[in-house]
Each structure stands twice: as C-alpha cells, then as structure tokens.
N, C-alpha and C positions, 0 to 999 in steps of 0.2 A: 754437353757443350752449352753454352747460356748465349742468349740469343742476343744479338747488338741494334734489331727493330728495336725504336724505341715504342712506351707502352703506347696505347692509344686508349686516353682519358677523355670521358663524353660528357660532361653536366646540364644537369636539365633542374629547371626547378617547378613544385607541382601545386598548388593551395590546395592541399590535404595533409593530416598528420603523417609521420613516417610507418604508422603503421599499418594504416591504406596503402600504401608504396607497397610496403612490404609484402602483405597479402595480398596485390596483383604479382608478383615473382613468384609465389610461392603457392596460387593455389593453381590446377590445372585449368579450372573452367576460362578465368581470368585471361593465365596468359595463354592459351588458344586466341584471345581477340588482340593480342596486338605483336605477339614473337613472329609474326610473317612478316619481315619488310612488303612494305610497297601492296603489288597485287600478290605476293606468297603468300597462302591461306596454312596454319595451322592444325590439322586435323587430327592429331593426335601427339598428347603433353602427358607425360607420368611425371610423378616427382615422389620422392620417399626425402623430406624435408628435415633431416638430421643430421649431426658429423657422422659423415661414412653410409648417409643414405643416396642415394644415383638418381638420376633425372634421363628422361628420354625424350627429344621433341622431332618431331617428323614435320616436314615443310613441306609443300608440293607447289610448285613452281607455277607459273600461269598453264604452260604446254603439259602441265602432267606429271613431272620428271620431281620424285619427291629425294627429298635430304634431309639426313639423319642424325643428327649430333645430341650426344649424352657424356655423361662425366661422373664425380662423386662429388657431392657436398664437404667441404674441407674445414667450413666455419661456417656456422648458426648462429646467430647471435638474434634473435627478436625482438625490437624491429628495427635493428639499427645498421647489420652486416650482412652479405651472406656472400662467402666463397666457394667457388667450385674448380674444379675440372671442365675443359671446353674441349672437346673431342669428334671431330666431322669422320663420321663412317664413310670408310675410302673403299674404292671396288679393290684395291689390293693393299691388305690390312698393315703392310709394311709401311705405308705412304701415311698412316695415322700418326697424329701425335697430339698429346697433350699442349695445351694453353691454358691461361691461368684466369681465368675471371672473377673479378672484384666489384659488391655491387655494395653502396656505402651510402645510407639514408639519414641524411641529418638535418634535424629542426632547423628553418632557415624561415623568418618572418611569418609566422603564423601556417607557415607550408613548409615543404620538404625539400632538402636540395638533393639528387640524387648525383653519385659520382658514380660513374661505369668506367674502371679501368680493366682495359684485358690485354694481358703479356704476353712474351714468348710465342709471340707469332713468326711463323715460320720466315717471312719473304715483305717485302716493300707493299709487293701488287696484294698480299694476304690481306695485311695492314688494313689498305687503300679498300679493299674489298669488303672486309668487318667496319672498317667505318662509316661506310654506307651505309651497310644495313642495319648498324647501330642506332647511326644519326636516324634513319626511321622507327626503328622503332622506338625510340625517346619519344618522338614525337607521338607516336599512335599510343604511347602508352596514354596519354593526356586524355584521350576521349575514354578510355576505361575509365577514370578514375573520377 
C-alpha cells in the first residue's frame, strides 16, 4: 500500500563543496558528531557505503534508552546522491517498516545545497517526529563541516 503522508523535504545550504557534504553522510567518525538530534549522542555508526551495502546507527537518548535504525544503500552516486532504506528497530519486528531516504547534494553558490527528502512515513505524528529531528540535525551538520 503507498503511503498518502506527504514526503517531508528539509533544505539546508552549507559553504563547502558537495563533496565535504557528502563525506560527512558517508563516513562513520563524521556522522557520529551530528546524526543525534539535539542532546542524542551517537555512539555507534557502521556504513558499507555501496549499492546494496547497509548502515547501522544507534542513538542513546539523554536517559539512556538507545535507538537503532539501519537500512541498505539503494543509490551511490559520489558526491552528488545517496539513497537508502530507513528502518527503526521496533521491540516487535512486525511493527518495522521501511522508508525511503533521499539525500541530494548540489553545487549551490560556491556551497552545497543539501535536499533531504524521506517518504513513506508511516503516520502524521511519524512525519511531525522525523522532522524534528531532521530540522536538527541539518543544523548540527553545519558545525562538522
């Protein structure tokens, strides 16, 4: 069934080429410093950076309580795309499901414009919920970079 949330598209723009963009997505040291919104610290980021290589990133919440989301790489494209699978590890694996993220890096005044759309979100409050923590971390990416 295809989902009728519409996507939720994030643009940020960065003064660095796209392919500094790019290798903070894509290397694990990197995004450890900014994939935690807010107070979520990153503690642990795999990536196998290919079509049909998987990603793993664990979050741990202020309280402790860590979250787990992984996927597969669908599109590679250096330094300009990269698509995956977005998939929250649920305590009951029935309640899992794929979403579609789209991360899209394009020369934009001597800097990069990044477009973040991610689809096929389950629910409104999903939505409402990833875009929070997107809207942060767009922002936190800025100080890596």
């Amino acid at each position: 069934m295809q989902s009728t949330i519409p996507a939720l598209v994030i643009r940020r723009t960065y003064d660095v080429p796209p392919e500094r963009v790019f290798q903070a997505w894509t290397t694990p040291e990197l995004a450890k410093q900014f994939l935690g919104p807010n107070d979520v610290t990153t503690p642990d980021v795999e990536m196998d950076v290919r079509t049909g290589g998987t990603y793993r990133i664990v979050m741990q919440m202020a309280d402790g309580e860590r979250w787990t989301v992984g996927g597969v790489y669908r599109e590679v494209q250096p330094p300009h795309r990269l698509q995956m699978t977005w998939r929250w590890k649920e305590d009951d694996p029935n309640d899992e499901r794929d979403t579609l993220l789209t991360l899209e890096f394009n020369p934009h005044d001597g800097g990069t414009e990044m477009i973040l759309t991610h689809e096929q979100l389950a629910s409104e409050e999903s939505r409402a919920g990833h875009a929070r923590g997107w809207e942060a971390i767009a922002d936190q990416l800025r100080k890596v970079l």
